[in-house]
Structures are given as structure tokens and as C-alpha cells.
N, C-alpha and C positions, 0 to 999 in steps of 0.2 A: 656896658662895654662899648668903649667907640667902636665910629665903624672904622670899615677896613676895604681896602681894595684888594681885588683879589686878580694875578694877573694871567689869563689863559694863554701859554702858548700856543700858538694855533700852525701847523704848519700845513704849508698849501701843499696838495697832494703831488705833486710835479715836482717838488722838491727834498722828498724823501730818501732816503738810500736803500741800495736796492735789499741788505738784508732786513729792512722796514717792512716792505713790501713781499717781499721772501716770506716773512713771517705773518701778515694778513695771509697773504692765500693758504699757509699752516694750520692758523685757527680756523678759520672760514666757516662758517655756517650757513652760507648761502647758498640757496640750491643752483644758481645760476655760476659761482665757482665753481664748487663741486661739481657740475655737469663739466664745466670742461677742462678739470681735475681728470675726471674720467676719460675724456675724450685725448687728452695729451700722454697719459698713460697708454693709454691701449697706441696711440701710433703709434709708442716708443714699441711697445710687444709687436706692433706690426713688422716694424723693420726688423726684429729680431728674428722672430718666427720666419719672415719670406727669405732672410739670409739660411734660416737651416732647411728649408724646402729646397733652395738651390743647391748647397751642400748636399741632400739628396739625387737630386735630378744629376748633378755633374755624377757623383757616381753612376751614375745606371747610364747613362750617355752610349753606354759600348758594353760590348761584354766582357768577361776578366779585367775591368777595369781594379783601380787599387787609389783613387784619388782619398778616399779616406779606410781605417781598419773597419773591420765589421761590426766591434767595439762603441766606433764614435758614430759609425751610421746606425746602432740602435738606438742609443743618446737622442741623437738629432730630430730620428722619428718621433719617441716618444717626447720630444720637450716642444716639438714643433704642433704638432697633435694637442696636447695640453694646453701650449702660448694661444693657439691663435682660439680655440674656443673658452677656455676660463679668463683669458686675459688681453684678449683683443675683442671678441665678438661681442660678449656678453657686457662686459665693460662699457664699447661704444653705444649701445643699444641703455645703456642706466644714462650714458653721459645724455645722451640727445632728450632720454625721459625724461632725468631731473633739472636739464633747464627750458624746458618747454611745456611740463604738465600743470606748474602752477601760473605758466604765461596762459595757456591757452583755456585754464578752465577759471580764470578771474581771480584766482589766488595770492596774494605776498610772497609764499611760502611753502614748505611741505609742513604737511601735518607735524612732524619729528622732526626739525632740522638739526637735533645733537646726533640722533640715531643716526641719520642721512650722513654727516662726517665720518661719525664710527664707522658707519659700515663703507661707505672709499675705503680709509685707512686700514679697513681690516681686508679688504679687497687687493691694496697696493700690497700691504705686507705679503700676505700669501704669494702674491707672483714675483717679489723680491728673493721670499722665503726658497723658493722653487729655484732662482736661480743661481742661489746662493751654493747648492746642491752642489757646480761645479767645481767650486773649493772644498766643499766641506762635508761631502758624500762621500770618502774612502767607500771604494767599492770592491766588486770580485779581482781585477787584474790590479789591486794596491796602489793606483794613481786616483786622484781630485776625480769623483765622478759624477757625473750625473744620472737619474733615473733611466732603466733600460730596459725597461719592461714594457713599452708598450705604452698608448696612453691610455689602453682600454683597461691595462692591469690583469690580465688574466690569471687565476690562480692555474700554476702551481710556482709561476714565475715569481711568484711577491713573495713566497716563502722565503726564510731565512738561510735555507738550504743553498738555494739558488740564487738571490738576490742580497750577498753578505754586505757587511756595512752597512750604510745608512742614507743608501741613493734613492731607496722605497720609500723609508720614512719621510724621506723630506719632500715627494711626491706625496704622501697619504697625506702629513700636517698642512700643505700647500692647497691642497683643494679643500682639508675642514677648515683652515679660518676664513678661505674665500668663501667659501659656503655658506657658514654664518653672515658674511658681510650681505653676499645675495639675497638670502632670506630678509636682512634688517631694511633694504633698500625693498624688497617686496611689500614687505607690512607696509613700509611708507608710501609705495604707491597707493596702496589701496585705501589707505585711510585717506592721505587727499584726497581722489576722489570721489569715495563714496562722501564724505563728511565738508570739505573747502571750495565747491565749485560755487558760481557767483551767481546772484540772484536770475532766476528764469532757465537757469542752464539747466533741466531734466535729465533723467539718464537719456531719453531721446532726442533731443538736442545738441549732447556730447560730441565734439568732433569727432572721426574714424580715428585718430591718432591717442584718443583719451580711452576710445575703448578697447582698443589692441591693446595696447598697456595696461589696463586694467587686468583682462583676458591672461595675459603674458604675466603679471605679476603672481596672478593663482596658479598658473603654471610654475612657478618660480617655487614654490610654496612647495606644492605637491614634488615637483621631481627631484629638487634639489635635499631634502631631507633622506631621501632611501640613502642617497650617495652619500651623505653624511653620517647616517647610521652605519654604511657600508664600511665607509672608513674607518672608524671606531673599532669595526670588528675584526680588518686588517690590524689594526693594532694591537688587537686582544691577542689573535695570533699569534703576531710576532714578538711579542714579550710579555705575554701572563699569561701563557699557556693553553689560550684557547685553540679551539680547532674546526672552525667556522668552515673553512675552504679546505683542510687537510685531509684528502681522501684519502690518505692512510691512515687516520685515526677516525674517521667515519665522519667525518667532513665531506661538502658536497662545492666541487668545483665551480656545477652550474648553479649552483645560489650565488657567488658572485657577480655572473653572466648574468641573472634574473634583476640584481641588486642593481649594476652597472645598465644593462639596457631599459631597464625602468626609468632613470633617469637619462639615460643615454638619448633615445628614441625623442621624448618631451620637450628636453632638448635644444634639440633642432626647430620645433616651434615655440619653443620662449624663444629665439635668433629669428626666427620666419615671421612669428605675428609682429615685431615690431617694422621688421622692412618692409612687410603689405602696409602697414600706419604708414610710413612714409610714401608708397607708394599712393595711397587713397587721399596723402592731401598734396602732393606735387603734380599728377596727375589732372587731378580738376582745374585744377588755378593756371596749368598752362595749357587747358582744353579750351579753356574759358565758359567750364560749365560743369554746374553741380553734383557731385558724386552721382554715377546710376545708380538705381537700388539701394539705396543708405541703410531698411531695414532688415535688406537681404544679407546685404556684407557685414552689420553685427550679428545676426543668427550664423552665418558662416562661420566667424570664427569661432562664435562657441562652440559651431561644432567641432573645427578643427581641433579645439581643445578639448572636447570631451572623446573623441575616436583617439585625438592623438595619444594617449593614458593607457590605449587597448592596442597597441601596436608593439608590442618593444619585442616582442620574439621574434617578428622576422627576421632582426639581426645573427638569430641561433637557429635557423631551419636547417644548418648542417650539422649540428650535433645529434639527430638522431631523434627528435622529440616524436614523443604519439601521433597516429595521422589526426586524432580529434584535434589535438592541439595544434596540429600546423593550419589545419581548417579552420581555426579561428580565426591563428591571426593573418591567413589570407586573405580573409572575409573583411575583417577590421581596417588592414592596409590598402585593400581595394577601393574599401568604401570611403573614404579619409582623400581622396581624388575627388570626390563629388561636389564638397563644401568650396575645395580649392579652383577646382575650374570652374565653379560658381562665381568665384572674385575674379578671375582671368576673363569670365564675359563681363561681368560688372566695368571693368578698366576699359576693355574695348568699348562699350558702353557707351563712356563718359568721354571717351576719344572719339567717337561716330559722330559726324555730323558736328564736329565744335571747331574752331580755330586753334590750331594747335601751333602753341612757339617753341618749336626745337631750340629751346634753351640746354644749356648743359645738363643742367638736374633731370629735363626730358628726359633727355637722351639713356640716361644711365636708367630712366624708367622702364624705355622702349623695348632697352636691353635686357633689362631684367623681366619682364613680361616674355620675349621669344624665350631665355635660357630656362628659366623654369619651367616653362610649359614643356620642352626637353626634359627635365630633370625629373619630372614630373612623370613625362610618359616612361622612361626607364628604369622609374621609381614602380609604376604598375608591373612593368616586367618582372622585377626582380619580387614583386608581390607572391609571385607563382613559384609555389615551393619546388617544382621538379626544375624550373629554369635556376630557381637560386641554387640547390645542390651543384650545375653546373661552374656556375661563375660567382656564389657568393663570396669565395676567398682568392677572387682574379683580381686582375686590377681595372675591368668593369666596374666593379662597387666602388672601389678610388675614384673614378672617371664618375660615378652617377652623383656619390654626397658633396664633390668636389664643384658640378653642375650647380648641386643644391646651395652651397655656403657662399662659394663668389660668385657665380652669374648667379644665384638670384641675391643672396643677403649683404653681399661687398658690393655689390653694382648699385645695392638700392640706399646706403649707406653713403658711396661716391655722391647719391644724388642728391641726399640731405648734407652734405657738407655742403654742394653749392649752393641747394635754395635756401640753407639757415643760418649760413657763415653769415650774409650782412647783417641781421638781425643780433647774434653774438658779439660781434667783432665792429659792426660800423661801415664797413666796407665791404665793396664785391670782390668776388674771385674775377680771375681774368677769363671770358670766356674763349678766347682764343685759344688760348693754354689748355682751357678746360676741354675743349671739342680735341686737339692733339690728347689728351690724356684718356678722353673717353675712347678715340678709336685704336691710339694704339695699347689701352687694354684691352680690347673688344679681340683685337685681332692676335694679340699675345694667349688670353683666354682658350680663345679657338683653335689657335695654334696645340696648345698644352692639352685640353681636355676632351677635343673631339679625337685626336689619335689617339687619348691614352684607352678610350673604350675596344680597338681592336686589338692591341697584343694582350687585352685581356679576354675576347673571344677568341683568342690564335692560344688562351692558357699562361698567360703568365702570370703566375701566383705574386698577390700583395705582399709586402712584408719581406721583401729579401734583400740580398745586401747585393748580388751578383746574379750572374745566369749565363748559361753559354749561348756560344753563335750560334749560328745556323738556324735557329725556330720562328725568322721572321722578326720578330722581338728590333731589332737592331736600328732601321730605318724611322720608327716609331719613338722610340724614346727618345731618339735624337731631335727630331722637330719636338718634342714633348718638350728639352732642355730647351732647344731656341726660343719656343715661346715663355718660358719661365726667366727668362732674359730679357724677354721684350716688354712682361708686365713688368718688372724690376725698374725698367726704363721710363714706364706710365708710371710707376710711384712716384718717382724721384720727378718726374715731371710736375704730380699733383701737389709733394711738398714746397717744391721750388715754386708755386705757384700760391701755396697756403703762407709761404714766405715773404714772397713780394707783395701780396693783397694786403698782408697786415701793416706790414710797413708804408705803402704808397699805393693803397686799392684806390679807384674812384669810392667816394661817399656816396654807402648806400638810400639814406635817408629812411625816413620808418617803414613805409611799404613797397619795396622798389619792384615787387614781383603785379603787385595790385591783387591783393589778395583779400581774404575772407575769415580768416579767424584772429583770434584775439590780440596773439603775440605781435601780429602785425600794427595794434592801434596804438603800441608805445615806443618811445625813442628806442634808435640804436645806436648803441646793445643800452639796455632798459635799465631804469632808475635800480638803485638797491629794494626799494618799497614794492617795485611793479609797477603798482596804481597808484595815480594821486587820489582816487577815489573808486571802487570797486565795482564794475559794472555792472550793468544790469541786460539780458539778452534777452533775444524774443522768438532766435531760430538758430539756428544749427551754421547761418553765414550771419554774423553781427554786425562785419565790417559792410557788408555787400547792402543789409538792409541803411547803414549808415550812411554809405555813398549813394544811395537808388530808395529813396524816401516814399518815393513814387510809385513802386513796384517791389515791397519788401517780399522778402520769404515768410516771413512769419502770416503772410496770406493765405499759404498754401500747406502750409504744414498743419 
């Protein structure tokens, strides 16, 4: 056979069109896409969700207000509830894992990178799935509805009785295929890395960010599956007859409450242990000194995870449960404070005594260390079963978990968007912009959630649509609304900032913080490969022993 030439069109990358390019990021198997796959999805759920907390707040502004029916203010609660923890929080928290767990532990790759798309894509659907709801949910008043039960889903609301059409179902199917997705991104942390980290790297060794996520992903495991099974059983309910929840057929209400607060409770630390990760590596690098305690704050968090598993009925100490049982889980929730302000001195720690550069990312750490440590002590009060009968169902517990999600788990989020955007992206954020966006969320924040704790000791019941004058109430939710304004105003400041960095940031260059683990020893934002050759490590800071030859860590460890 003669030969042949054979001729490759080759087109250079800059020159593609943009449904070329549309369609790489589609297939993508790259965990460094798909990390900010995730991370682009969830700020889209950001703005949605903070648009329906406003739509809340402007109604309650005043009393008899009518800004929306009672209708649409159930809607908003329950979909704002749902967006921002299955489809913002959780989301952010995968995006920033999957494209930093294989940078930092010397990996290519995730163990699964097919699983790793599947489960986005089954992530994205679900919260598509969910919002699809508002067309396609005929509900009880025969308008386009959406879910209106709550995000927490209490039975007897989900029944069919109560909740006609199809505004529940597409709440129950919305959380099982995200669920599955969670789970598939779980498995895959874990097998990285327990299985893909690079030669020398020991579980001891592991940066604090490799092993909150590790921690966070069996969390992931264990909570997210009850609420899965959960679902299912809601389903069984509502169309083959089962009668799981249906206290009139001998159904039991609180096994949903058992079901939902088992994962409900864990929760909030799969969302916690990844922002203390962020915390424990922005922290040291702009203290300019080594985590305190490195083998205290990974025993901490296991414990956090292991108490956190024995907590979830504080959420029901007003239903009436046995005193043995409320003594449990007082006992449990007490104790689950011990490991946490264990890592609250670890930080101060590592902040004692070091050169500290109030950079942006600081800042949002600084913040997040005072607010949790708040949310934290309010968290112990409500620990006490005769205080929680008081104010469990005030808007106190709004004000404590609201403490718990954004000053500590959005503030510490804020602060990995500054210190890993140029790593991502190539470029810095502006810190000008950024220090305007930290204070006036700080002060929008404080605005909204330090007033919202008194008109729920003055008794104002969570969960309503209205209330009348005169109970004090009035003064308080009104600065509650102005600061739900003012952080609206620090978003839109932080995009317009995520805007202009990408288009005309200064170049980062590969380490612009001068830092200490891995991700930082490859271009920015790093080859498809990772490595041109897979490294090998000797302590817990690689980069630190590679700039300081003289004086490695691996002397001391």
C-alpha cells in the first residue's frame, strides 16, 4: 500500500466558537472544570435564594403588611431553605473540593472522574428539577406552584390531603437525585484520598483542608442516605399506599422528624468542616506561621463528626420527647462545643504572635472566627432543653442557625474565593472592592441577625407570614430588612468584582499569597495534567521546605 499523508486539522484554542467550547465544558471530565461547574451553579442558586429571603424580609418589614399572599410567602420560605443549603452551600463546598483535592494531594485527577461529572450533572438537575416546580407543580390554589411545605417537610403537610398536585413531588424527586449526586461525589473524595495522594504524603502529613474533606465526605455518606431513604418513603405515601408519616393509619409523624433531623443536624457539619478547611489553610499563610496544634485540629474534627451523628433531636425537644431522651441529647450537644472551641483556640493559636496580613481572605476569616464563636455560644443555650421549650420555635433559632451558615460558613467561603480565585482563574480579585464587600457584609450581617435574636426573646414565632403591632416586633425587623439590603449590596459588589478580576485582574502568577502547599507549585490556573511529574513530599508545608532548604519542616515533624 503506498503511503499516505494524512492531514490533522488542528485548531488553536482561541479560535473556536463559542458552542465548541460550550460543549468541552458539557463533557468535561475534569475535576478542575467541574469544580467551577459547581461553584458557577451554586452562585447562580445564590442570587436566587438571597432574591427570596428578601421577598421574605420586605414582607415582615411592618405588621399587616400584604407585599406578597401567604401563598407565595410559603413558596419562598420553603424554596429559599432548600436553594441555599442543597444548592448553594453544599455545591460550593464540592466546587472548591474537586478542584483542589487532587492539586493539593499530588494527584492528576479524582479517583472516578466519570462518576465526578455524573454526580454535578445529577446535582444540577435536581436543583433545575426543583425549580421547574414553579411551572409545573399545579398545586392546592390551581396556579404554577411551587413546594409549600416547608423545607424541613413536616408530615402531615406532605400528604396528599394537604399538599394536592405535584409541588411535594417535585421537592421529594429534587433532593433524591441531588442526594445520589452527593453521595457519588462522596465516594470520590474518599477514594482520592485515601488511594491518589503523592509519594511521602502520610495521612499525617495531609494538609488540614485534605482532611476536613475526607471527615465531611463520611459525613456525606452517613446523613445524606436516611434523607434519601426518607424520600422514598414520602413517596411510597403519596402513591402506593403506604403510610410511613400517616397518623391516621398508624403512621408516626415523628419518624419523619427522626428521618429529616438525622440528616438535618450532620448537615450543617458536612457545610462547617469544609469552612474550618478553609479556615486552617488562609489563616496560617497570612499569619505567617504553621497551623497550631495540626494533631489536635484533625482529632477535633473527628470528633465533631462523631458527636455530630448524636445531636439531631435537639431540633424536637418541643415535641414532648422523654426526659431520658432530652438528656441525651443535651448531653451530646453540649459536648460537640468542646472539639469546636478546641479549633477556635488552635486559630487564635496560629494568629498569636505571627505577622498577620489583613488581606481580604483574612478578613473574612477574622469574621468568621468572632461570628461562630457567637453562634456557637447561642447554640449551647439552646442546648438546654427548658430554655429551648422557650424559644425553639421563635425566631431566636432563625437568628442562631442563620449566625451558624453565613457568619461562620459564607464568611469563610467569601474568603476562599479571594485566596484561590488566582489559582483558578490567573488573576487577583481587587482588594479594594474586596475589603468594601467584606465590611459592608459584616455590617449588613449584623445589621439583620443580631436584631433578629430579640423579637424572638420579646416571642415572635418562626414561620409566619404576618403579626400584629404593638408586641415590639416592629422596630426590629425593620433594621432586620435594611441589612438584608445592605448584604444584597456586598453581593452585587463581590460579583462585580468576580467580573472585572476575570476580565482585567492583575496576573496572579503561581504563588502570589507565598504559600505552602501543593496547588500553589503549579501554573495559574494549572495544566490539564496537574503535574508534569508527580511529586514527592517530606512534611505537611512542601512548598515552604522547597523555598527554606535550610530550615525544612520535615526536621521537625
Amino acid at each position: 500500500m503506498g503511503s499516505e499523508t494524512i492531514a490533522l486539522n488542528i485548531v488553536a484554542p482561541g479560535s473556536r466558537g463559542i458552542s465548541d467550547r460550550l460543549h468541552d465544558w458539557a463533557i468535561t471530565v475534569d475535576h478542575k472544570r467541574l469544580g467551577i461547574l459547581y461553584i458557577l451553579y451554586a452562585l447562580l442558586f445564590l442570587v436566587i435564594g438571597g432574591v427570596e429571603a428578601t421577598i421574605m424580609r420586605v414582607q415582615l418589614i411592618t405588621a399587616h403588611n400584604h407585599f406578597v399572599s401567604p401563598e407565595v410567602f410559603n413558596r419562598m420560605f420553603t424554596m429559599h431553605g432548600t436553594t441555599m443549603i442543597f444548592f448553594v452551600a453544599m455545591p460550593l463546598m464540592f466546587g472548591f473540593g474537586n478542584y483542589l483535592i487532587p492539586l493539593m494531594i499530588g494527584a492528576r485527577d479524582m479517583a472516578f472522574p466519570r462518576l465526578n461529572a455524573f454526580s454535578f450533572w445529577l446535582t444540577a438537575f435536581g436543583g433545575f428539577l426543583l425549580y421547574f416546580s414553579f411551572i409545573g407543580g399545579s398545586g392546592l390554589y390551581g396556579a404554577g406552584n411551587a413546594p409549600d411545605v416547608g423545607w424541613f417537610a413536616y408530615a402531615p403537610l406532605t400528604a396528599r390531603a394537604f399538599s394536592v398536585g405535584h409541588s411535594t413531588d417535585f421537592w421529594t424527586l429534587a433532593l433524591l437525585v441531588s442526594g445520589f449526586g452527593s453521595i457519588g461525589t462522596a465516594v470520590n473524595f474518599i477514594a482520592t484520598i485515601l488511594c491518589m495522594r503523592c509519594p511521602g504524603m502520610t495521612l499525617g502529613k495531609m494538609p488540614l483542608f485534605i482532611w476536613m474533606n475526607l471527615v465531611m465526605a463520611g459525613l456525606v455518606i452517613l446523613a445524606v442516605s436516611p434523607l434519601t431513604a426518607a424520600q422514598i418513603m414520602l413517596s411510597i405515601d403519596r402513591y402506593l399506599g403506604g403510610h410511613f408519616f400517616d397518623t391516621q393509619t398508624g403512621g408516626s409523624a415523628t419518624l419523619w422528624m427522626h428521618f429529616f433531623w438525622i440528616f438535618g443536624h450532620p448537615e450543617v457539619y458536612v457545610l462547617v468542616i469544609p469552612a474550618f478547611a478553609f479556615a486552617s489553610e488562609i489563616i496560617p499563610v497570612f499569619s505567617r506561621k504553621p497551623i497550631f496544634g495540626y494533631p489536635v485540629m484533625v482529632a477535633a474534627t473527628i470528633c465533631i463528626a462523631f458527636i455530630g451523628m448524636s445531636v439531631w433531636a435537639h431540633h424536637m425537644f418541643t415535641i414532648g420527647m422523654t426526659s431520658y431522651t432530652n438528656s441525651f441529647f443535651v448531653l451530646t450537644t453540649m459536648a460537640i462545643a468542646v472539639p469546636t472551641g478546641i479549633k477556635i483556640f488552635n486559630w487564635l493559636g496560629t494568629m498569636w504572635g505571627g505577622k498577620i496580613q489583613f488581606k481580604t481572605a483574612m478578613l473574612f476569616c477574622i469574621g468568621f472566627l468572632f461570628q461562630f464563636l457567637i453562634a456557637g455560644l447561642t447554640g449551647v443555650m439552646m442546648s438546654v432543653a427548658p430554655f429551648d421549650w422557650q424559644l425553639g420555635n421563635s425566631y431566636f433559632v432563625v437568628a442562631h442557625f442563620h449566625y451558624v451558615i453565613v457568619g461562620g460558613i459564607l464568611f469563610c467561603l467569601f474568603g476562599a474565593f479571594y485566596y484561590w480565585f488566582p489559582k483558578m482563574i490567573g488573576t487577583k480579585l481587587n482588594e479594594t472592592l474586596g475589603k468594601l464587600h467584606f465590611w459592608l457584609f459584616a455590617i449588613g450581617f449584623h445589621l439583620t441577625f443580631d436584631s433578629m435574636h430579640v423579637p424572638g426573646l420579646l416571642g415572635m414565632p418562626r414561620r409566619i407570614y404576618t403579626y400584629e403591632p404593638g408586641r415590639g416586633w416592629e422596630i426590629w425587623n425593620l433594621i432586620e430588612t435594611i441589612g438584608v439590603f445592605v448584604q444584597g449590596i456586598a453581593t452585587l459588589v463581590f460579583i462585580v468584582n468576580l467580573v472585572l478580576s476575570y476580565f482585567s485582574g492583575p496576573m496572579a502568577g503561581n504563588d502570589p499569597w507565598d504559600a505552602w502547599t501543593l496547588e500553589w507549585s503549579v501554573s495559574s490556573p494549572p495544566p490539564p495534567y496537574n503535574f508534569t511529574s508527580i511529586p514527592t513530599v517530606a512534611s505537611r508545608r512542601p512548598l515552604w521546605d522547597l523555598k527554606h532548604p535550610e530550615d525544612p519542616d520535615s526536621r521537625y515533624e
